[in-house]
MMTF fields as JSON, N, C-alpha, C and O atoms, coordinates in Angstrom:
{
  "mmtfVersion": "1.0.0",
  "mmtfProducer": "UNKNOWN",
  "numBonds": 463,
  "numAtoms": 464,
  "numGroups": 116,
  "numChains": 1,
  "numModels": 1,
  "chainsPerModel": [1],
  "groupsPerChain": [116],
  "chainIdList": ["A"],
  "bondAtomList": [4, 2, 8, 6, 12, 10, 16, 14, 20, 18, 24, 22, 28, 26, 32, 30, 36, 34, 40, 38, 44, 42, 48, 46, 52, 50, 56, 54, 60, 58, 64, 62, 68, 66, 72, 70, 76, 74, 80, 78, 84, 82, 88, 86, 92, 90, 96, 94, 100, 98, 104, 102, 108, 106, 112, 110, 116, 114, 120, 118, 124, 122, 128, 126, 132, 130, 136, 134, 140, 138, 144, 142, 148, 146, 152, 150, 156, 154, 160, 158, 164, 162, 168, 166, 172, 170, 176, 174, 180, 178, 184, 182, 188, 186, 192, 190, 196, 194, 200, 198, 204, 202, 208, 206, 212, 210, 216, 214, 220, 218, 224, 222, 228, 226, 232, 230, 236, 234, 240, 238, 244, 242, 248, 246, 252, 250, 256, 254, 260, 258, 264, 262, 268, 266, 272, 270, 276, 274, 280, 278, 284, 282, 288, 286, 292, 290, 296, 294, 300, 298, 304, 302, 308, 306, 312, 310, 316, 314, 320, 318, 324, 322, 328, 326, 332, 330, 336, 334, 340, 338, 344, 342, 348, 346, 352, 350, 356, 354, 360, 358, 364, 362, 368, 366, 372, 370, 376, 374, 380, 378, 384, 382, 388, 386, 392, 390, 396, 394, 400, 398, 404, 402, 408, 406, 412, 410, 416, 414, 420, 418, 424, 422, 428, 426, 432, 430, 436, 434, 440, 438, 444, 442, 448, 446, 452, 450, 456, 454, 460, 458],
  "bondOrderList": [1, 1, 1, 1, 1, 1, 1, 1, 1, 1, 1, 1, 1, 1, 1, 1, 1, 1, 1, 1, 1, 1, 1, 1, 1, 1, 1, 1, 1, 1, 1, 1, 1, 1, 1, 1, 1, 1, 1, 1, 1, 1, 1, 1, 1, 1, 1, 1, 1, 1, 1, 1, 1, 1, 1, 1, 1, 1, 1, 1, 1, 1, 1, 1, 1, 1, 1, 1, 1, 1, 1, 1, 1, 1, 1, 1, 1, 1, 1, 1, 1, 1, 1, 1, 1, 1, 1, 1, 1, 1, 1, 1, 1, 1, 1, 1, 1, 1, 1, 1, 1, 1, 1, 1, 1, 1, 1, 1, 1, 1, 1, 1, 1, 1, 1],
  "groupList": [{"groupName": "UNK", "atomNameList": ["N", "CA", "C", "O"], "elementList": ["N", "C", "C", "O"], "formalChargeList": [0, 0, 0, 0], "bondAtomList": [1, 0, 2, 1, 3, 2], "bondOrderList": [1, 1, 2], "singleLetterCode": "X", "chemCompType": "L-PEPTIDE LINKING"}],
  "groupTypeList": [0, 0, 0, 0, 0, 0, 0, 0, 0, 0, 0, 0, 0, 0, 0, 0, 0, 0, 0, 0, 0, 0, 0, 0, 0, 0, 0, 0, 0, 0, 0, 0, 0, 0, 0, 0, 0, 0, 0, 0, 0, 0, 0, 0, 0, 0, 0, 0, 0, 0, 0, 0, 0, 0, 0, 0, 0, 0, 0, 0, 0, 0, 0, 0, 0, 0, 0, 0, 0, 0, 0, 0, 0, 0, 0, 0, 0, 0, 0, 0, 0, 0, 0, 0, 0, 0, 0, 0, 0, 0, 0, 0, 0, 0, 0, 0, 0, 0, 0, 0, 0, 0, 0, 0, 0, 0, 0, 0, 0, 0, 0, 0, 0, 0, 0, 0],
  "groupIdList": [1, 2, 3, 4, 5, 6, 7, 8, 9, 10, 11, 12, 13, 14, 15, 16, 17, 18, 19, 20, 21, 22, 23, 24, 25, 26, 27, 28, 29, 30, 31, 32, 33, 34, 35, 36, 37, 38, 39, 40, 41, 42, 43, 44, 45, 46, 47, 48, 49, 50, 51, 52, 53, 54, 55, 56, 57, 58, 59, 60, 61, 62, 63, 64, 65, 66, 67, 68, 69, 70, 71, 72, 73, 74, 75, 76, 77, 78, 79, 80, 81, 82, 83, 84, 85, 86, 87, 88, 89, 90, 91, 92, 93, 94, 95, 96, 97, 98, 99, 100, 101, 102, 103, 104, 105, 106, 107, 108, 109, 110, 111, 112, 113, 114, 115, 116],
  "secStructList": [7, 7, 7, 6, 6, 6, 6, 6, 2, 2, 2, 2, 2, 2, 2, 2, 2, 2, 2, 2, 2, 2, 2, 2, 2, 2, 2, 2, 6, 6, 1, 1, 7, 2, 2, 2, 2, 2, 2, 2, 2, 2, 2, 2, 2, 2, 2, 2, 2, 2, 2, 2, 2, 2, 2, 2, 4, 4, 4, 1, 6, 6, 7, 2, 2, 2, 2, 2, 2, 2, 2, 2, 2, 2, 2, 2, 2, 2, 2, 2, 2, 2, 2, 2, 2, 2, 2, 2, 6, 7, 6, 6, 7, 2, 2, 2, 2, 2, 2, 2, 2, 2, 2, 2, 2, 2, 2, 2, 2, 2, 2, 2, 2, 2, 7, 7],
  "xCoordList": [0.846, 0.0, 0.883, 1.892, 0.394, 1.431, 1.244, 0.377, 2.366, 2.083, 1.43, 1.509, 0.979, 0.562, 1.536, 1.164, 2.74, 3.961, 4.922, 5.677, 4.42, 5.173, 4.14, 4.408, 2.553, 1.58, 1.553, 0.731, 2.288, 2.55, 3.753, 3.869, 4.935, 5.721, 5.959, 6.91, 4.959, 5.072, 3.911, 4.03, 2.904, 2.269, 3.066, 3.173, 3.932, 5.318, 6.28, 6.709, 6.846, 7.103, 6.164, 6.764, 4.926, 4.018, 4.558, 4.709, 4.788, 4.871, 6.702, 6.782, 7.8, 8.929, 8.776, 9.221, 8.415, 8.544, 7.426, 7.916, 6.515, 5.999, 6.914, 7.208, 7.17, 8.344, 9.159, 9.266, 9.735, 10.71, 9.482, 9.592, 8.716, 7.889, 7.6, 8.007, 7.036, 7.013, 7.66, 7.154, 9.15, 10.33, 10.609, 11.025, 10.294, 11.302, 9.447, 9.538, 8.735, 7.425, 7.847, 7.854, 8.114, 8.307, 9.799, 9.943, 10.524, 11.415, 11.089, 11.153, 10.653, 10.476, 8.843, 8.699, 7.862, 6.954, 7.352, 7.236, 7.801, 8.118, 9.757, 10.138, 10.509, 12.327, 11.826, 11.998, 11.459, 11.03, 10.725, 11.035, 10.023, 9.275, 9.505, 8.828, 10.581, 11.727, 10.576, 10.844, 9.059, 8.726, 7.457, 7.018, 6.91, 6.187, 6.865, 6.413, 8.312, 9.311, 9.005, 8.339, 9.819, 9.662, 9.05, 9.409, 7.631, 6.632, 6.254, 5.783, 6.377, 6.256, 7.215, 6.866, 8.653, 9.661, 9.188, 9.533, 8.426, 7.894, 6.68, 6.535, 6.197, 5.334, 5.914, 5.457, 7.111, 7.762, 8.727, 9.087, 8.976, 9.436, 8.405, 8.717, 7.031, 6.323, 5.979, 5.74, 6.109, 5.846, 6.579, 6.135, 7.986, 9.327, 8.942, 8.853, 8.772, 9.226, 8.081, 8.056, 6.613, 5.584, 5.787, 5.477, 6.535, 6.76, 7.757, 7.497, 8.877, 10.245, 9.421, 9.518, 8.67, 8.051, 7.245, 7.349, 6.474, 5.939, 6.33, 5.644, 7.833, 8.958, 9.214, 9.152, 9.559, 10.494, 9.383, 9.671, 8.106, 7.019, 6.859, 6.75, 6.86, 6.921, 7.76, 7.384, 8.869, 10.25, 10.363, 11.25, 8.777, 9.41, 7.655, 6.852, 7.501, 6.53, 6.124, 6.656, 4.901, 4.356, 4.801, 4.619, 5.663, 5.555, 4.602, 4.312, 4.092, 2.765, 2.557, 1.689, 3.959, 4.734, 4.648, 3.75, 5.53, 5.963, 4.443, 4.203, 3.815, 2.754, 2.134, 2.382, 1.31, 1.257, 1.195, 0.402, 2.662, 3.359, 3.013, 2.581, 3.335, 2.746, 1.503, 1.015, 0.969, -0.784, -0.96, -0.912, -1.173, -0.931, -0.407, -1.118, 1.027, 1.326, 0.549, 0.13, 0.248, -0.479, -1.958, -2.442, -2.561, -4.015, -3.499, -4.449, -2.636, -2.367, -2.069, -2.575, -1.361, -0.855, -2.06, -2.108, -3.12, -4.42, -5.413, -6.481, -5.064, -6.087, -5.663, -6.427, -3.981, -3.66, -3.728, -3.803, -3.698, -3.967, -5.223, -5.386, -6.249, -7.876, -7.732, -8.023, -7.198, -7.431, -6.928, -7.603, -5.601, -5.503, -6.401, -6.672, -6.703, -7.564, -9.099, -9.443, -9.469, -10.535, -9.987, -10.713, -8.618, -8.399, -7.757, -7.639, -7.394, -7.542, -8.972, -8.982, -10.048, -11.124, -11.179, -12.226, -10.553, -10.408, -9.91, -8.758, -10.922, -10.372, -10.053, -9.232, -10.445, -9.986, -8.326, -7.826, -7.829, -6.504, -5.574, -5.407, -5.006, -3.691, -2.834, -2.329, -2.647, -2.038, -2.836, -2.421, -4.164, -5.069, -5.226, -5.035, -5.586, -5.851, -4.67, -4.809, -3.671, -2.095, -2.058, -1.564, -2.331, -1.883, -2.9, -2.808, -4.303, -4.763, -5.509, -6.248, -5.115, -4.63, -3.856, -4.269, -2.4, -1.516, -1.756, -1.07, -2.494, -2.475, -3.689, -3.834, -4.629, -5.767, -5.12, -5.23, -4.208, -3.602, -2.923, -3.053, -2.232, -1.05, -2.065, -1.785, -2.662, -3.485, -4.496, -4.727, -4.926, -4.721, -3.828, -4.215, -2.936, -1.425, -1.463, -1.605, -1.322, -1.068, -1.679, -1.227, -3.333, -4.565, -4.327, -4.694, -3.612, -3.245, -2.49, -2.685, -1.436, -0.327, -0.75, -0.228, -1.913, -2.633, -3.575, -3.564, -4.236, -5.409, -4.641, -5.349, -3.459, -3.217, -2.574, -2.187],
  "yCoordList": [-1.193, 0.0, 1.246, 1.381, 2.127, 3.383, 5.005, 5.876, 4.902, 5.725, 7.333, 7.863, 7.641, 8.667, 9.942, 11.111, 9.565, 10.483, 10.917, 11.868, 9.501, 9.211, 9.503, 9.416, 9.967, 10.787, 11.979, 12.66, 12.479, 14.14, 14.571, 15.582, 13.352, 13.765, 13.318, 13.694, 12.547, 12.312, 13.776, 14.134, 14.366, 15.727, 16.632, 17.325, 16.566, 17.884, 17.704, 18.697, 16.136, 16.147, 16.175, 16.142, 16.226, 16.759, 18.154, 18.485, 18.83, 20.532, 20.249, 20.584, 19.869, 20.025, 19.601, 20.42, 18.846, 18.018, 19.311, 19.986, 19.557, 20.692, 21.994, 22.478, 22.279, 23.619, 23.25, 24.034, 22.14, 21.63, 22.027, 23.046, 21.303, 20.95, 22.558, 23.091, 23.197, 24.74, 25.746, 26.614, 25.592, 25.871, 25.765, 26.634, 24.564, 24.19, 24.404, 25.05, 24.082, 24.555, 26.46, 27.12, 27.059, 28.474, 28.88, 30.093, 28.504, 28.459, 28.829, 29.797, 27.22, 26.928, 27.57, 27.331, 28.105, 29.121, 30.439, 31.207, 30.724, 32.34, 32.852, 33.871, 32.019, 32.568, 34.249, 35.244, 34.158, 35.12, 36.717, 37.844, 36.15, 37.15, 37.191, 36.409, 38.036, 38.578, 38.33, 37.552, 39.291, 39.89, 38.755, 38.359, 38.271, 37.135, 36.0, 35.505, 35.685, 34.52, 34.539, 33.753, 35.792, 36.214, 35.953, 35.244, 36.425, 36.138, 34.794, 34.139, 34.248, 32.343, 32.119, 31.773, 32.308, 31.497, 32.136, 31.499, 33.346, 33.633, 31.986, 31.358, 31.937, 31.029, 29.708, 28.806, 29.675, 28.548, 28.645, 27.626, 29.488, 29.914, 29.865, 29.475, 30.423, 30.217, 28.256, 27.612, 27.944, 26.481, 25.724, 24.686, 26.038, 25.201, 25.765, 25.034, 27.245, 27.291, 27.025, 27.162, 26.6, 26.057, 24.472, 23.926, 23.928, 22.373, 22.31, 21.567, 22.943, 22.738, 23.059, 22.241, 24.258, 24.664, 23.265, 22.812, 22.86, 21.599, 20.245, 19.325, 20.101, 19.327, 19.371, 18.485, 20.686, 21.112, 20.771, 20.191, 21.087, 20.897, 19.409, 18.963, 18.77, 16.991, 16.606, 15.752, 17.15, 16.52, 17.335, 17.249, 18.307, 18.899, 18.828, 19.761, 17.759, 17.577, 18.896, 19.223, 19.443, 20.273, 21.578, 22.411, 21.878, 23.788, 23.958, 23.773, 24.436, 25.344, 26.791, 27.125, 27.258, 28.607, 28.181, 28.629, 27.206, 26.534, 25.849, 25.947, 25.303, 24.857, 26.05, 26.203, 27.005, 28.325, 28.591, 28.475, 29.099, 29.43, 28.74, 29.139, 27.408, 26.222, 25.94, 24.975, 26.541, 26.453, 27.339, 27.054, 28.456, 30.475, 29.479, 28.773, 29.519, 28.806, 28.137, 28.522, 27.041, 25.868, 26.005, 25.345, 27.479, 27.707, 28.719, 29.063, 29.31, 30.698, 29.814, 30.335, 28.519, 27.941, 27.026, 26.617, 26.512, 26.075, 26.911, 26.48, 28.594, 29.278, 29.613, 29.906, 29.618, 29.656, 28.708, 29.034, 27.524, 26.561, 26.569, 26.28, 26.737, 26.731, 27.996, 27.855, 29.04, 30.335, 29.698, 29.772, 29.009, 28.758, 27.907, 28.095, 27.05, 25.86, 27.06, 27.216, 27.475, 28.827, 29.581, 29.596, 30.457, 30.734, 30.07, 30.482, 28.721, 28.078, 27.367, 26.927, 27.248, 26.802, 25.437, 24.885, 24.921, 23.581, 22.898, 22.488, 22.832, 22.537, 21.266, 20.845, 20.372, 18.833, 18.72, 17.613, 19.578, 19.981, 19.147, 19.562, 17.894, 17.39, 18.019, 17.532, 19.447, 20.109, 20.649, 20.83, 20.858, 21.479, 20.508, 20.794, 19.307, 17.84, 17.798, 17.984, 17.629, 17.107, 18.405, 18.117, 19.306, 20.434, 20.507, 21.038, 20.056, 20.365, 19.185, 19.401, 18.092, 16.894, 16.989, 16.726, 17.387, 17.505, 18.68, 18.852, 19.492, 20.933, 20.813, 21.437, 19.601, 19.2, 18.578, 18.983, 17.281, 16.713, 17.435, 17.057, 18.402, 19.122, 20.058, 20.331, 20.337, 21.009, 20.968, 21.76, 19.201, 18.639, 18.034, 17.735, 17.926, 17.627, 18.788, 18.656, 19.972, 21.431, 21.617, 21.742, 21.608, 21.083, 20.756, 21.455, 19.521, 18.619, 19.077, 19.004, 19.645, 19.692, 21.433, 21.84, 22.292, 23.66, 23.049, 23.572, 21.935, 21.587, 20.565, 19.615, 20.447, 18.863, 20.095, 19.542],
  "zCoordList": [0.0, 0.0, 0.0, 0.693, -0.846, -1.239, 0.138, 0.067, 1.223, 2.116, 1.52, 0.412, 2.417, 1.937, 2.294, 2.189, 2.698, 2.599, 1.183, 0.984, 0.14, -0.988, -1.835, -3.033, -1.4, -2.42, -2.204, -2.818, -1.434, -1.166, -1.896, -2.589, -1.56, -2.351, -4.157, -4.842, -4.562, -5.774, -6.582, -7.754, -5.6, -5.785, -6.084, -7.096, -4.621, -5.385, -6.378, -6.967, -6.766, -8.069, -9.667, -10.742, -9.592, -10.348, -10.937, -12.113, -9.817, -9.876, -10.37, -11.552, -9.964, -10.416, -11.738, -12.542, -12.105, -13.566, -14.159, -15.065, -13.884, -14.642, -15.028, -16.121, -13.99, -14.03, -15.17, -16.113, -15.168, -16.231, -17.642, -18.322, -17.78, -19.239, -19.417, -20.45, -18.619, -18.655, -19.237, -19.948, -18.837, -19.254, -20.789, -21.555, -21.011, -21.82, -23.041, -24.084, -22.831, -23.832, -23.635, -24.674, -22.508, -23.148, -23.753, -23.601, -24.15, -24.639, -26.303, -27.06, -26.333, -27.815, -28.152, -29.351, -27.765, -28.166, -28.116, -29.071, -27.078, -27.199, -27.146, -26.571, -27.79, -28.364, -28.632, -27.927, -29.345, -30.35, -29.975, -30.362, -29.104, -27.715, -26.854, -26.187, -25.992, -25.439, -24.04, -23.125, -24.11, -22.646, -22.601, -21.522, -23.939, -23.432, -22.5, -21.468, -23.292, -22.979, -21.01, -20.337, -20.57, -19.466, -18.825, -17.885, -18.979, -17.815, -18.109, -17.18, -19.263, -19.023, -18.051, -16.922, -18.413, -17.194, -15.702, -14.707, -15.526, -14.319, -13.723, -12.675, -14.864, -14.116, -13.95, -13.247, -14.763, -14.167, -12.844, -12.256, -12.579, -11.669, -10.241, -9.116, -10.74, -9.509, -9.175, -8.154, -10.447, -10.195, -9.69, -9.2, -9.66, -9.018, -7.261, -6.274, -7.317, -5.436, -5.219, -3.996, -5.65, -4.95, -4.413, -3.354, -5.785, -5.497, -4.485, -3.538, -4.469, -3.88, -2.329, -1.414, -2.186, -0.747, 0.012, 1.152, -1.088, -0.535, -0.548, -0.104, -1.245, -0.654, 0.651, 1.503, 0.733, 2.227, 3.174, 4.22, 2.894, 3.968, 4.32, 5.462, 3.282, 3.524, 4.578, 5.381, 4.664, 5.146, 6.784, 7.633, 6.783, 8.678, 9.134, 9.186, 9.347, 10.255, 11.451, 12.512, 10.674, 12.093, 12.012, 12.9, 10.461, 10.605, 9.817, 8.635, 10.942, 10.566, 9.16, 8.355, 9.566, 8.748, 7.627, 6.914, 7.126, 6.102, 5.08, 3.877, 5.992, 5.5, 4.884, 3.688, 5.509, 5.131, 3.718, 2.783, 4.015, 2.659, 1.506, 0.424, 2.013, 0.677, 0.806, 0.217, 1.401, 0.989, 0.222, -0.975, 0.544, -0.78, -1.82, -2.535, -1.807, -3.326, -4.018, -5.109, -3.479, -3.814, -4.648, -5.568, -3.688, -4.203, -5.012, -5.715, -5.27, -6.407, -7.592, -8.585, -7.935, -8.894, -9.019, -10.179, -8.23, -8.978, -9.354, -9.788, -9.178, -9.827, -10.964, -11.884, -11.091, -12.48, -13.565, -14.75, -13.126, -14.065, -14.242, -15.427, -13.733, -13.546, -15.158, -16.346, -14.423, -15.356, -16.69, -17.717, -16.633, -18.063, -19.096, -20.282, -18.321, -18.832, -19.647, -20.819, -18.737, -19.398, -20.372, -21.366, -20.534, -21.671, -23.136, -24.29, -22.355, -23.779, -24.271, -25.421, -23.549, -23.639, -23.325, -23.662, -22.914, -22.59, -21.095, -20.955, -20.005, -18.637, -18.87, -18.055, -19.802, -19.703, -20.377, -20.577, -20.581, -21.168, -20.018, -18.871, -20.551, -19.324, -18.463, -17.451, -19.034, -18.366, -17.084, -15.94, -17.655, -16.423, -15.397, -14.215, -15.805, -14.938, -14.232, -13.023, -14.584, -13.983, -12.984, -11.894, -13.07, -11.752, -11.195, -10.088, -11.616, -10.664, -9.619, -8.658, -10.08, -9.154, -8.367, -7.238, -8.479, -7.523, -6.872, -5.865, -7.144, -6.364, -5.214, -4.162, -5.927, -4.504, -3.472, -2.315, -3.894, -3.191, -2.153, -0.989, -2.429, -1.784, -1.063, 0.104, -1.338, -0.942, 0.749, 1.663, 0.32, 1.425, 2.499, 3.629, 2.161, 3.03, 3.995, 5.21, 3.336, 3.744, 4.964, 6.102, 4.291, 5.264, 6.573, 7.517, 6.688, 7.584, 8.7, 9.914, 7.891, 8.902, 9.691, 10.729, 8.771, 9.617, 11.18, 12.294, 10.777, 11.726, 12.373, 12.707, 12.653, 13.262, 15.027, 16.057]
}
């Protein structure tokens, strides 16, 4: 049976491996476009310290702070994927599903470690 320490942390690798696909999809769409390019690697950027935050949170039982933090993250990067899925017209989009699976998940972890 798969702990549910190794579904929190396979949630926050959801979000690292995204950051990566993120990256590297704004690269090769917007070379071209200096200030679009930008604020894509911004959102990859917000997607790495949300995951990496709810790494660090996995690994310290009981900060509350920390949790916090990676809760905000957590719900700011599922309203962005939510938002994107609406402006491409398509919430069933893998990309929308894949974050926002791991962002419930994590979401509830977060949960956990606020009310425990």
């Amino acid at each position: 049976m798969l702990k549910l320490v190794w579904v929190d942390r396979i949630c926050s690798t959801v979000l690292l491996l995204g950051t990566i696909g993120h990256s590297v999809g704004s690269f090769a769409a917007y070379s071209a476009n200096r200030e679009t390019l930008l604020w894509a690697l911004c959102g990859s950027a917000l997607c790495g310290i949300v995951g990496l935050t709810n790494l660090l949170r996995g690994f310290r039982d009981g900060d509350k702070g920390l949790a916090g933090i990676a809760l905000a993250g957590t719900v700011a990067w599922l309203a962005g994927s939510f938002g994107f899925g609406l402006v491409i017209g398509n919430l069933a989009d893998p990309r929308v599903i894949g974050f926002t699976i791991a962002c419930v998940g994590l979401i509830y972890f977060n949960l956990k470690v606020l009310t425990a």
